[in-house]
TIROKE-714440 format. One line per field, with one value per residue (C-alpha): residue number from 1; residue in one letter; z, y, x. Coordinates in steps of 0.001 Angstrom, whole numbers, plus 500000, padded with zeros to 6 digits. Layout:
<atoms>
n (NUM / ...)
res (A / ...)
w (Z / ...)
v (Y / ...)
u (X / ...)
</atoms>
This chain:
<atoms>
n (1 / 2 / 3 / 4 / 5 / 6 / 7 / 8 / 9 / 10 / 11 / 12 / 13 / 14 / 15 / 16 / 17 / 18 / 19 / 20 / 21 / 22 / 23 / 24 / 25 / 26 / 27 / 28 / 29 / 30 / 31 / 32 / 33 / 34 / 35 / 36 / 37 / 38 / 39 / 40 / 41 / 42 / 43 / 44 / 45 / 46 / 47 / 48 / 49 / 50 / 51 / 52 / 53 / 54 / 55 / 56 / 57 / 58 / 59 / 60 / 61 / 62 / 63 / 64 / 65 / 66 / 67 / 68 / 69 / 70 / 71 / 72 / 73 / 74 / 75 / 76 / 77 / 78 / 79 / 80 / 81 / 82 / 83 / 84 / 85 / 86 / 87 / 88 / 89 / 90 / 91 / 92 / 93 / 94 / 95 / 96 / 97 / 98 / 99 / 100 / 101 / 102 / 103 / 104 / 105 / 106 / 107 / 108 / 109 / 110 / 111 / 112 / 113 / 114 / 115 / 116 / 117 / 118 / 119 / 120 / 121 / 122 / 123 / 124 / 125 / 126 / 127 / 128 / 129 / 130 / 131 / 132 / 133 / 134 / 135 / 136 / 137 / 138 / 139 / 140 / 141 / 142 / 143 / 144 / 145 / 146 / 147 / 148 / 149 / 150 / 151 / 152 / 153 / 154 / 155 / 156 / 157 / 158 / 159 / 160 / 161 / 162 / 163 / 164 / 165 / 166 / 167 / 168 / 169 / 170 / 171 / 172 / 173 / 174 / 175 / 176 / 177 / 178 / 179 / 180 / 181 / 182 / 183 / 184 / 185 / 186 / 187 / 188 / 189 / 190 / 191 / 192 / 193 / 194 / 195 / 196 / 197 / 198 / 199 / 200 / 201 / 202 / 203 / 204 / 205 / 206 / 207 / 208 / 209 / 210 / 211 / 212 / 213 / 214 / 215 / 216 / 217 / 218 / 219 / 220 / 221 / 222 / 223 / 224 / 225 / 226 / 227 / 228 / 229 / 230 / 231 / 232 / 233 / 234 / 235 / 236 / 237 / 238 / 239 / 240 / 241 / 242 / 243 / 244 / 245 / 246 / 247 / 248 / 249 / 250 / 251 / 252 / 253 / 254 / 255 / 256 / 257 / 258 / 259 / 260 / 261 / 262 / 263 / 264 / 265 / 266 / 267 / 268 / 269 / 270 / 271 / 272 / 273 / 274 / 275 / 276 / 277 / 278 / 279 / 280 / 281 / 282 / 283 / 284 / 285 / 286 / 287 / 288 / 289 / 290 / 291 / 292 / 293 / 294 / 295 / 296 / 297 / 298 / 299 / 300 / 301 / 302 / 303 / 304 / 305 / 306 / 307 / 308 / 309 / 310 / 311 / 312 / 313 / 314 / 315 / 316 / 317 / 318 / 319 / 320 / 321 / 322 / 323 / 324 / 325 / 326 / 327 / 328 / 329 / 330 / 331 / 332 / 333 / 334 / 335 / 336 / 337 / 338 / 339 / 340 / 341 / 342 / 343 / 344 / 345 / 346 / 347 / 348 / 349 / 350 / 351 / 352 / 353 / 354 / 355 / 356 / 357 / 358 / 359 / 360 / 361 / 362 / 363 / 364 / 365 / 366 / 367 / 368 / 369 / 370 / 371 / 372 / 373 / 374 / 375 / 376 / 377 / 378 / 379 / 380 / 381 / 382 / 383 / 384 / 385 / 386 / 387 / 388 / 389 / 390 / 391 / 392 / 393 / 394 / 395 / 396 / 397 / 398 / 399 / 400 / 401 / 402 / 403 / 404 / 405 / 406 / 407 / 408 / 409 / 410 / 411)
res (X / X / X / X / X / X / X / X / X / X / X / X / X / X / X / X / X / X / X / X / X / X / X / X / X / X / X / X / X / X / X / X / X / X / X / X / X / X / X / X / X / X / X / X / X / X / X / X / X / X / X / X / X / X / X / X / X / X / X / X / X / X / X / X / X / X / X / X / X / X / X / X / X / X / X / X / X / X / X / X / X / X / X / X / X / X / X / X / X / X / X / X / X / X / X / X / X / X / X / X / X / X / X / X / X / X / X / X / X / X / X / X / X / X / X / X / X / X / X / X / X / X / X / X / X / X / X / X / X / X / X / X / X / X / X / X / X / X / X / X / X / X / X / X / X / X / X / X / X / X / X / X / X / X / X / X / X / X / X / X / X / X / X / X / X / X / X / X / X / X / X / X / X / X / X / X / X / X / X / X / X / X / X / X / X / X / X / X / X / X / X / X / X / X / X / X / X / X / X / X / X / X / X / X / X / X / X / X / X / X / X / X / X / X / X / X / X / X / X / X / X / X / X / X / X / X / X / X / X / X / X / X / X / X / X / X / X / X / X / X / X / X / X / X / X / X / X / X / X / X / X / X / X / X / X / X / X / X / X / X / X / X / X / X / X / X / X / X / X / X / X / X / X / X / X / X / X / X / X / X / X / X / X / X / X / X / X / X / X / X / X / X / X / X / X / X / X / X / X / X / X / X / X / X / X / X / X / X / X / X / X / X / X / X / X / X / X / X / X / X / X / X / X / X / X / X / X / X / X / X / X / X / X / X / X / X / X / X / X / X / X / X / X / X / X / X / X / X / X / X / X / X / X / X / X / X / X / X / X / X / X / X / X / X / X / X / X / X / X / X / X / X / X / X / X / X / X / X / X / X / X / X / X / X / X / X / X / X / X / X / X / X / X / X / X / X / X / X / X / X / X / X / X / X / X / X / X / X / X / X / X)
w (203377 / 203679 / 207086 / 208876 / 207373 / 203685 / 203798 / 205023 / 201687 / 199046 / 200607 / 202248 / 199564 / 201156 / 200171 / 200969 / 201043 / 198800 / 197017 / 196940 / 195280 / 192619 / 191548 / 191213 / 188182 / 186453 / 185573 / 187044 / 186691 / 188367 / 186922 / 183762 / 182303 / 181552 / 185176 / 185004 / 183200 / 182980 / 185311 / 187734 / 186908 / 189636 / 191477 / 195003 / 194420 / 196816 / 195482 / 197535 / 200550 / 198568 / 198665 / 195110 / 193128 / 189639 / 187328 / 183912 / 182980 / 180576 / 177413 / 178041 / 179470 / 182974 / 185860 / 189277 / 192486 / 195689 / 197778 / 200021 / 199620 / 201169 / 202263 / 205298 / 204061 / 202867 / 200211 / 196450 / 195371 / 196438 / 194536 / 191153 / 187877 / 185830 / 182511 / 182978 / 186585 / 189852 / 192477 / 196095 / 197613 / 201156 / 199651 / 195934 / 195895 / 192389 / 191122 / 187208 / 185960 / 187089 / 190701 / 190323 / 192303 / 189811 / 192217 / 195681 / 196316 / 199105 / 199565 / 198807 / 195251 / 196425 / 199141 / 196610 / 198514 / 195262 / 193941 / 197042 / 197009 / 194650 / 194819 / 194654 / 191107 / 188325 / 184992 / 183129 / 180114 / 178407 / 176802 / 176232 / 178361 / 181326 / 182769 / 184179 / 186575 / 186345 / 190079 / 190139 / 191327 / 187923 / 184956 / 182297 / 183102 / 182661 / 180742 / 177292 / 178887 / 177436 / 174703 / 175622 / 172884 / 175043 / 175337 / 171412 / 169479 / 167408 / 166124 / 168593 / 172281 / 175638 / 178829 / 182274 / 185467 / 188764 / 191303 / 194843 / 197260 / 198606 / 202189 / 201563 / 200406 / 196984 / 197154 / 198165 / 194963 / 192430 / 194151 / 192938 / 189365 / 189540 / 191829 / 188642 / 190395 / 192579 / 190062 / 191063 / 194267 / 194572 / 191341 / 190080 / 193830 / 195584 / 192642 / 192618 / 196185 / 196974 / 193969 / 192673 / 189253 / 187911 / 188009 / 184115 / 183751 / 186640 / 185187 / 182669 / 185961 / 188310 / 186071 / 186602 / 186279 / 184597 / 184391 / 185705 / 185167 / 184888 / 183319 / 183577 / 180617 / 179247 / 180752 / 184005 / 184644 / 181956 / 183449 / 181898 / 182479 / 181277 / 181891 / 181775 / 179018 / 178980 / 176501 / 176977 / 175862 / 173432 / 175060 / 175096 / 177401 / 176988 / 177565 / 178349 / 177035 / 179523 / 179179 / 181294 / 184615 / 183498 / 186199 / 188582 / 189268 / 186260 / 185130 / 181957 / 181132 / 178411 / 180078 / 177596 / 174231 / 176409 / 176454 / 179686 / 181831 / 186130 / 187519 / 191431 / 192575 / 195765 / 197629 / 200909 / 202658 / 203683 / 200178 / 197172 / 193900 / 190831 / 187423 / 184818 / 181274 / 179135 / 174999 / 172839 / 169231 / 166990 / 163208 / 160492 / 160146 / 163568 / 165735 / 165962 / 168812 / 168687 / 171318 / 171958 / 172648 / 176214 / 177004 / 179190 / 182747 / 185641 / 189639 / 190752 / 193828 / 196940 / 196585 / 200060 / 201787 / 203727 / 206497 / 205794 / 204147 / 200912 / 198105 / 196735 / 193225 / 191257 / 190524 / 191466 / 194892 / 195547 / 194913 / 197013 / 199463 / 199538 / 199800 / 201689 / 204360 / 204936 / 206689 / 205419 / 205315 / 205108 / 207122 / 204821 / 207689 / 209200 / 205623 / 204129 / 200300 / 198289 / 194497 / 192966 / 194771 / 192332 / 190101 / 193496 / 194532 / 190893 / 191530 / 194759 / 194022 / 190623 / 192922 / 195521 / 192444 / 191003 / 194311 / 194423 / 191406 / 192517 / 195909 / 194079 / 191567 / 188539 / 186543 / 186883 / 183812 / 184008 / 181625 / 180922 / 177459 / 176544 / 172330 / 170020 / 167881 / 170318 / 171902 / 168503 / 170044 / 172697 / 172501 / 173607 / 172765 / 174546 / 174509 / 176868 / 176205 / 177488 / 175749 / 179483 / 181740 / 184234 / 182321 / 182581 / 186199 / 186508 / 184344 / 184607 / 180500 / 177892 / 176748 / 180010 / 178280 / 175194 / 176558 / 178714 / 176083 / 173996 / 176257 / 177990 / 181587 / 182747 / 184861)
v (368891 / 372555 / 374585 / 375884 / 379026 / 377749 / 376026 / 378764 / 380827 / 378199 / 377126 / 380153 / 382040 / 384766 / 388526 / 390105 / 386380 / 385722 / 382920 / 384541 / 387760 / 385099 / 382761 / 386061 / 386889 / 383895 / 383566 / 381492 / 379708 / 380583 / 378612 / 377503 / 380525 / 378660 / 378767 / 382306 / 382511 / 385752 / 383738 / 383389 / 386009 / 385625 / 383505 / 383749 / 382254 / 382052 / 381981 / 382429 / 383772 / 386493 / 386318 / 387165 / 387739 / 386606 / 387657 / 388311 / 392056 / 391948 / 392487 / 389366 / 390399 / 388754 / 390573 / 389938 / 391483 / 391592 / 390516 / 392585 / 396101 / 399210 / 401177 / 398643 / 394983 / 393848 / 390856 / 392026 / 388402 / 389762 / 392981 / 393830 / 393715 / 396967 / 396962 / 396571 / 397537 / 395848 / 397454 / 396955 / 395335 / 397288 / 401081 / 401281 / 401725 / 400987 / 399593 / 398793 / 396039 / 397948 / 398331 / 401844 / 403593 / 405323 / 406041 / 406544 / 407262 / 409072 / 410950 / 414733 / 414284 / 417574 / 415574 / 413628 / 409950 / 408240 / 409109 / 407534 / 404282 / 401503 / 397823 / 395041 / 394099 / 391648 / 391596 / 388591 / 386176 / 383214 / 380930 / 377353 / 377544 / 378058 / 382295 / 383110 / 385780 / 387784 / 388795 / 390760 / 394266 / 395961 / 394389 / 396511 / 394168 / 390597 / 388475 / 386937 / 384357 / 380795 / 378639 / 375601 / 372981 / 371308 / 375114 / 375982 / 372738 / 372453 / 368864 / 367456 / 367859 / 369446 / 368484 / 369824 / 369027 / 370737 / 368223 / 367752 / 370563 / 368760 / 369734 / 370105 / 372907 / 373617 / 372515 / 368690 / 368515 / 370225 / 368201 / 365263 / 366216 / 365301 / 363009 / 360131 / 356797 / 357178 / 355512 / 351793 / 351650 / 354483 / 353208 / 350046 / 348250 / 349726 / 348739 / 345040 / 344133 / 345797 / 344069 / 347304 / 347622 / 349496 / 347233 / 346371 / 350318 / 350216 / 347365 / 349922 / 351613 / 348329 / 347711 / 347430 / 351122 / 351229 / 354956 / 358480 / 361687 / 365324 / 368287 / 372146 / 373741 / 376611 / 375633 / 374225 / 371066 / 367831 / 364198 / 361145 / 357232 / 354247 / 351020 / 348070 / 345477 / 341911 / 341026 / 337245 / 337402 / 340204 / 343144 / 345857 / 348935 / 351656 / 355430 / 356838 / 360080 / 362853 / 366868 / 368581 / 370088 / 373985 / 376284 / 376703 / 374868 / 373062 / 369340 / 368727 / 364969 / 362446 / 360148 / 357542 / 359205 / 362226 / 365217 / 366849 / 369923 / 370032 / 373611 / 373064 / 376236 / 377613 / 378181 / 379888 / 377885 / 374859 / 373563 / 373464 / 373408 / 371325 / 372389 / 369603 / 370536 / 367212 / 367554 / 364200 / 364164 / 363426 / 361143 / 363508 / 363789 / 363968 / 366750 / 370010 / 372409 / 375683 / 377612 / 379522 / 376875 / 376200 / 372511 / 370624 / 370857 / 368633 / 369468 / 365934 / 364389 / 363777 / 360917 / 359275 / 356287 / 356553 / 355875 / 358809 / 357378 / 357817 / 355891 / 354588 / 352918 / 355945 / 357137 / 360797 / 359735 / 357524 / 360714 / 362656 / 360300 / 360657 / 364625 / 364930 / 362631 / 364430 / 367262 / 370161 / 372243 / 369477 / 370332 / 369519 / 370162 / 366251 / 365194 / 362444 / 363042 / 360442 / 360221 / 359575 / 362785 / 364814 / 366662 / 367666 / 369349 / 370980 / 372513 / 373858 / 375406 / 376739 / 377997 / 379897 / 381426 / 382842 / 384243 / 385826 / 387528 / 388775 / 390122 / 392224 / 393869 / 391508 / 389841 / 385713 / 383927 / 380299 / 379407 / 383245 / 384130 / 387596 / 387171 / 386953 / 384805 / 381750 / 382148 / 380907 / 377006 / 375572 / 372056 / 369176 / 365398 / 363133 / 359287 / 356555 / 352692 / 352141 / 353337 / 354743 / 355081 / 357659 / 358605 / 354641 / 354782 / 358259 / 357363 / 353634 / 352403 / 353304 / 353442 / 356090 / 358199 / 358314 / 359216 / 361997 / 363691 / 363566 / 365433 / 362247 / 361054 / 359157 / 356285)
u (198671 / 197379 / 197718 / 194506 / 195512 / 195525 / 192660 / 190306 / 192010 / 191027 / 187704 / 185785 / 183611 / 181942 / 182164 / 185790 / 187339 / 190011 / 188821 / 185643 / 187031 / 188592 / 185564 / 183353 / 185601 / 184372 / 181142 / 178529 / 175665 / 172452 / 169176 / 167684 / 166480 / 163165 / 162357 / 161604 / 157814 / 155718 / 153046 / 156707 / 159252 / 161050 / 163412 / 165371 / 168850 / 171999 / 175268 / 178934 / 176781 / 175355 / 171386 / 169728 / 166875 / 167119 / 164048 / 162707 / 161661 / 157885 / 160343 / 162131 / 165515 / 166709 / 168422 / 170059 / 170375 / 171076 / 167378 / 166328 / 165147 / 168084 / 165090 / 163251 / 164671 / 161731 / 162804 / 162404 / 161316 / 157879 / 158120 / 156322 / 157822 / 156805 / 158447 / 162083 / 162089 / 161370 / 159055 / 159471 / 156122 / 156512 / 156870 / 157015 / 160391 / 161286 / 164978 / 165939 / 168350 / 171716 / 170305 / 169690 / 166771 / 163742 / 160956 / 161003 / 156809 / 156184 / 159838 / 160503 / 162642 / 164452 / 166592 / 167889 / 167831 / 166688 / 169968 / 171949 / 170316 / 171288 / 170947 / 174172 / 173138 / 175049 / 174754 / 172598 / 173660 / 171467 / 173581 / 172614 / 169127 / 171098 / 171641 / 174529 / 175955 / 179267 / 180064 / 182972 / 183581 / 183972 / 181595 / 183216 / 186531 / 184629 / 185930 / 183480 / 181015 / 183289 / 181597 / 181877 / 181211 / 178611 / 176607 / 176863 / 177112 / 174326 / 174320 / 171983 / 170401 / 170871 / 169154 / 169258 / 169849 / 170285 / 171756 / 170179 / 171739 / 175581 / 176045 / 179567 / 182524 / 182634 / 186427 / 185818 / 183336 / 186443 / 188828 / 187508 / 188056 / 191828 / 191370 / 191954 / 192011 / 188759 / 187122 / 188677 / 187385 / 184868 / 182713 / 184368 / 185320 / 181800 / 179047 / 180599 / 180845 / 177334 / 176183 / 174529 / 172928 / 175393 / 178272 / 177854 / 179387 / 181574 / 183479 / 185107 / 186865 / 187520 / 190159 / 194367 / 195935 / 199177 / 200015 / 198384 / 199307 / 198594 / 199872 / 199131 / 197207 / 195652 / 191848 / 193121 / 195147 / 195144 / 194602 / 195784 / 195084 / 195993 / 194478 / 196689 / 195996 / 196316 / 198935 / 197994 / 194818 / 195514 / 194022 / 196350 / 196864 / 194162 / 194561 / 191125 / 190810 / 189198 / 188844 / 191023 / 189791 / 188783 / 189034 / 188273 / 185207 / 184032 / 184066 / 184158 / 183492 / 182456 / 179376 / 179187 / 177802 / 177272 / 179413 / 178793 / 179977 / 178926 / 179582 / 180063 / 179173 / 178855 / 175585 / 178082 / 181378 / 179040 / 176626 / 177489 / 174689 / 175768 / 174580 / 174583 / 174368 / 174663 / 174639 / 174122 / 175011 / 172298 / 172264 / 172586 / 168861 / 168396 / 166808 / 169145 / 169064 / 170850 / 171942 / 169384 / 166866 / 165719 / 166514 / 164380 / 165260 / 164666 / 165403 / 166806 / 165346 / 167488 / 169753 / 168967 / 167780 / 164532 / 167186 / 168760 / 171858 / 172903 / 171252 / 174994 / 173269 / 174834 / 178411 / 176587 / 175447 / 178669 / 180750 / 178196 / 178931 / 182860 / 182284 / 180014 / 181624 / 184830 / 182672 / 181306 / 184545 / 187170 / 190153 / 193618 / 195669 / 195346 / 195885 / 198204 / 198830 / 200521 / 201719 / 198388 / 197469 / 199470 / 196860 / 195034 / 198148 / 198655 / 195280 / 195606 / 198592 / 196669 / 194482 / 196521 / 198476 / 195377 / 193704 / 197428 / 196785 / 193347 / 194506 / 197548 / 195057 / 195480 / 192907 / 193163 / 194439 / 193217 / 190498 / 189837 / 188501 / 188702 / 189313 / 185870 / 187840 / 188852 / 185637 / 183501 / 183638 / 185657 / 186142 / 188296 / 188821 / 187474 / 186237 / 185185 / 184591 / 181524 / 178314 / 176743 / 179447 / 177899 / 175131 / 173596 / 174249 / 172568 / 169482 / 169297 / 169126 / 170078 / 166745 / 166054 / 168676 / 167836 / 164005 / 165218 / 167375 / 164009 / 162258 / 160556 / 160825 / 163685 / 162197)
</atoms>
């Protein structure tokens, strides 16, 4: 149980908030970078209450800043690109990639306004199709963007897929990483006694648990399970095998042959946007993709019942379901933890530690990567029984899967 007090610190992600002030020192994801054409440069994006343009100069490069113009507030996602600058569409006023004012038409250059003027702006990396944003106060003190295996490998295919808007914290959706034994009852329990067409896959989790734990690491906090086995008919325990939760807001997570990684970030304190990034191994004279390929990307429809509930056929709109339903800002004051709430505690207390560290003046620790050397490929073990798992529920067949990771539609 947190107190009113604690959960407005871990939750609220505004500018000036704590945990704001800590997930800006991570980077973040903001769109596939194939979005941005030279027929559409531009894109209006908001992220931890900040509202942004994101767009692509004529030589290729991408920028980010804050929307709307200092001079009248007109919004820049109707301005001009000119070279490596963006014009202003109400008075010319002209800004380049660091936010800094060029042109002011119409003002006497002798006042010196121009020089006054500059825009909130963040700095821009492609990695993996996908751009991300470094939002902290001081760029020259960010750490390397991480490479993580499912971003760099190049022995097979990326797709991606940016989730339907969740009208929920960011916090419920993280939560739910350590949250191990949802799976029973949440997946397994749900797709059997609504007979839904997953229940083939959800088998794997509606299955006796014999141990759980979790353990603090260098990415974020390690999760163990182990299913119990059947010793009579010879099946013995299994331990299933799952990346570790990186901080702070990324699941990492084998779907079946699928390696995947779902940032949960923060639209403001009440929606959260979910970037899925999925890489599939291919034979060894299969297709290659290298990192800086754009995947295909898909916008996935809304998850919902023409009634207006949620569509529950998916493990994706069954956990949308569970967030989604404890509110939009869940209060953890009226709470009642038990033992297999462990890991959630391990994290929060992660997370109070490192929004500590921010508020004194330090840089935060977790899952920061600041060495060339460890940053070549991150990877970590992982395995699941079942050749869909998530992915089969997500996409429907295997044969879907395969399709979409191709390039095709997945029907």
């Amino acid at each position: 149980m947190l107190s009113p007090e604690e959960n407005e610190r871990l939750t609220r992600v505004g500018p000036g908030t704590p945990c704001g002030a800590l997930l800006r020192r991570y980077w973040q994801p903001l769109c596939p970078a194939a979005e941005l054409t030279i027929e559409q440069p531009k894109k209006r994006i908001r992220i931890m209450g900040e509202d942004l343009v994101v767009f692509r100069t004529d030589s290729g490069r991408f920028g980010c800043v804050e929307e709307h113009c200092p001079h009248r507030g007109v919004s820049l996602y109707h301005g001009f690109i000119e070279g490596e600058e963006l014009r202003c569409c109400y008075h010319g006023w002209k800004y380049d990639l660091a936010g800094r004012c060029t042109e002011q038409p119409f003002e006497p250059q002798r006042e010196g306004l121009k020089d006054r003027i500059r825009l909130r702006a963040y700095p821009v990396v492609k990695l993996a199709g996908l751009l991300f944003t470094y939002m902290g106060p001081d760029p020259t003190r960010a750490p390397l963007l991480p490479r993580w295996d499912v971003l760099v490998r190049t022995d097979g295919r990326r797709l991606i897929h940016l989730m339907p808007v969740h009208r929920c914290n960011w916090l419920q959706c993280q939560e739910n990483t350590v949250d191990t034994v949802h799976t029973f009852y949440l997946h397994g329990q749900m797709s059997v006694v609504k007979n839904l067409p997953i229940q083939g896959d959800a088998g794997y989790y509606r299955r006796p648990i014999e141990k759980y734990d979790w353990e603090i690491c260098r990415w974020g906090v390690e999760k163990l399970l182990v299913y119990k086995g059947d010793p009579e008919k010879g099946i013995a325990s299994e331990v299933e095998i799952r990346p570790p939760l990186i901080f702070p807001n990324i699941l990492r997570i084998p779907q079946g042959p699928v390696e995947a990684l779902h940032w949960r970030v923060p639209i403001d304190d009440y929606s959260t946007r979910i970037v899925w990034i999925g890489f599939v191994a291919s034979p060894p004279d299969g297709v290659r993709m290298s990192e800086d390929e754009d995947p295909p990307f898909q916008y996935l429809s809304e998850m919902m019942t023409p009634e207006g509930e949620h569509d529950l056929r998916s493990f994706y709109s069954q956990d949308r379901m569970a967030w989604e339903s404890q509110g939009t800002i869940y209060d953890r004051s009226h709470e009642h933890l038990g033992a297999s709430d462990r890991g959630i505690v391990m994290y929060r207390r992660m997370l109070a530690e490192q929004i500590a560290r921010v508020e004194r003046g330090e840089e935060p620790t977790v899952a920061v990567v600041r060495d060339a050397a460890e940053n070549q490929m991150i990877s970590f073990p992982s395995a699941t029984r079942p050749w869909g798992s998530e992915v089969l529920s997500f996409f429907g067949t295997q044969e879907a899967t395969a399709a979409a990771f191709r390039g095709g539609s997945a029907k």
